[in-house]
C-alpha positions in Angstrom: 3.5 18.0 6.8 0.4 17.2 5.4 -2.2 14.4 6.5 -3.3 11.8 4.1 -6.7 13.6 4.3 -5.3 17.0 2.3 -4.0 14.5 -0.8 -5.8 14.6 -3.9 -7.1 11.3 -4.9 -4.4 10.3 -6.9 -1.7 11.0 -5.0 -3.7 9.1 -1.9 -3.8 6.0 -4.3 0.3 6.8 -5.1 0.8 6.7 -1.2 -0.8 3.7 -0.4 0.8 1.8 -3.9 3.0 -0.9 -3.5 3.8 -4.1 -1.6 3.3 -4.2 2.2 4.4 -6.5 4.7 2.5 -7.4 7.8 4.1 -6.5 11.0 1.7 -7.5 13.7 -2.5 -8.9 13.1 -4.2 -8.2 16.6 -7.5 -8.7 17.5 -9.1 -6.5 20.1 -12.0 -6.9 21.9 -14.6 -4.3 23.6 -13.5 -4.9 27.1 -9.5 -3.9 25.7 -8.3 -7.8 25.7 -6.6 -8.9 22.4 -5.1 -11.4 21.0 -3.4 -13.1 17.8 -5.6 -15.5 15.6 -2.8 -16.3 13.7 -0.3 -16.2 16.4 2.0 -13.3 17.2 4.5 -14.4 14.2 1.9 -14.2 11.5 3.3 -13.4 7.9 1.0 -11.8 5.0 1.6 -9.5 2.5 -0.7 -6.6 1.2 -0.8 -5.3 -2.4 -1.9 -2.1 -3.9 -1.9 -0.2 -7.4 -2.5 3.0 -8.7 -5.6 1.6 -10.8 -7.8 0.4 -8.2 -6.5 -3.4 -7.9 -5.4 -4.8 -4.5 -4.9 -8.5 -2.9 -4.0 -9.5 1.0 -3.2 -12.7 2.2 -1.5 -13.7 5.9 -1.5 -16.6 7.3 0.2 -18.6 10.8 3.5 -19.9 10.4 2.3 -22.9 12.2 -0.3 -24.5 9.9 0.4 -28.3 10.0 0.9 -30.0 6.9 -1.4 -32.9 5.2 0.4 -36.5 6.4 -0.8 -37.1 2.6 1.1 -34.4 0.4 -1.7 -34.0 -1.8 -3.4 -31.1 -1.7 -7.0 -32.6 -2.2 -6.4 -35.7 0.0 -6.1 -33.3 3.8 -8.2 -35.2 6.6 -11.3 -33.2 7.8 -8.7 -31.9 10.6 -5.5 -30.9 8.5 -8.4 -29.1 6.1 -10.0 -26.7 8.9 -6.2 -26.4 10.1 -5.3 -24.5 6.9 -8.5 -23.0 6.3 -8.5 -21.1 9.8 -4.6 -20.6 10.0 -4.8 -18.5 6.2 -7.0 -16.0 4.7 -7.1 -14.6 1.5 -8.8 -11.9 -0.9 -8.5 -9.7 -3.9 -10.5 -7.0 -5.8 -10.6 -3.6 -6.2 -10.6 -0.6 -3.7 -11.4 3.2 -3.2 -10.5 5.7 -0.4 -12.2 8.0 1.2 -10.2 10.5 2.6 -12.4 12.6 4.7 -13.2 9.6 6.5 -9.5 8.3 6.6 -11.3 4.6 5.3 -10.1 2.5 2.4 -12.9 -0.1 1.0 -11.6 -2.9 -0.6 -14.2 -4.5 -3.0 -14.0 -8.2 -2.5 -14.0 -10.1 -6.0 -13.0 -12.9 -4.7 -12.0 -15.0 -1.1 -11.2 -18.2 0.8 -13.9 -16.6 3.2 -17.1 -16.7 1.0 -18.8 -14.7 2.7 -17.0 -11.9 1.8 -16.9 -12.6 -2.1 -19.3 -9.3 -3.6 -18.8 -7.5 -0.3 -17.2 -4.0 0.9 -14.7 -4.4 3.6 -14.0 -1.0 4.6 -10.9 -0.3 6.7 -10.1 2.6 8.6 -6.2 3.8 7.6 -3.4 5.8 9.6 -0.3 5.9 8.0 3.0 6.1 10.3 6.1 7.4 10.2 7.7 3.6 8.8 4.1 2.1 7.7 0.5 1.5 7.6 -2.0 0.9 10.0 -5.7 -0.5 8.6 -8.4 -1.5 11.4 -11.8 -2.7 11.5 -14.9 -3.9 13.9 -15.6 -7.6 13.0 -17.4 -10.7 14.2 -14.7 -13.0 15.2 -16.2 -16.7 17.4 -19.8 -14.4 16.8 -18.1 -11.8 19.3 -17.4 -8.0 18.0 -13.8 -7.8 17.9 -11.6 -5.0 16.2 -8.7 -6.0 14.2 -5.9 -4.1 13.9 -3.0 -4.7 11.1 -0.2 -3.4 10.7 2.1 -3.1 7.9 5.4 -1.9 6.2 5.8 -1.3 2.8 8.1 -3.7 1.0 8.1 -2.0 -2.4 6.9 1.0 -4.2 5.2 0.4 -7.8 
């Protein structure tokens, strides 16, 4: 069987097209402890396509909602509630298999920071799925985050 690393770049794009569902979002830190920002029941979904165009978005299940109902009318609270409990991003991406890393090329984010960046992910893909991981900054602490995902749905 060959590794992702002996694909052509097409194919590599083909194998990592589609719809993917998150499985588990763990945070790890240097000293081995981890943990589950957005709890161990998190939900997101991941989107590739052969062109270069990709979006991710997960988010807790336990994000309260605004006593209000109107989106633009959240207390300072039920605000940085949703804000911390979801993140999103889209752009475009482009893999590097010798290194085994996909970049994704953030157009845009609910994290502003990362609109114009390059988030690049390390990837191992399983027997069932998907497994992308990075070093981060998480509460101004390195932290590696580890996602995993299955795939929904081919393009």
């Amino acid at each position: 069987m060959s590794s992702a690393s002996d694909l052509g770049p097409l194919a590599l794009r083909k194998k990592f097209a589609g719809v993917w569902r998150l499985n588990c979002y763990e945070i790890i830190a240097p000293n081995g402890k981890s943990g589950y920002p957005l709890g161990r029941d998190a939900i997101g979904i991941l989107s590739y396509d052969e062109h270069g165009s990709m979006s991710g978005q997960l988010m807790s299940r336990h994000r309260p909602r605004y006593a209000s109902g109107d989106m633009r009318k959240g207390t300072p609270v039920e605000i940085a509630s949703a804000v911390r409990g979801y993140l999103s991003y889209f752009g475009t991406y482009r893999i590097d298999p010798v290194e085994e890393t996909i970049t994704h090329l953030v157009q845009g984010s609910l994290f502003p920071n990362w609109i114009g960046t390059e988030q690049k992910r390390h990837y191992h893909f399983t027997r069932t799925g998907l497994i992308l991981s990075a070093p981060f900054l998480l509460d101004g602490q390195p932290r590696t985050a580890s996602l995993t995902w299955e795939r929904v749905r081919k393009p």
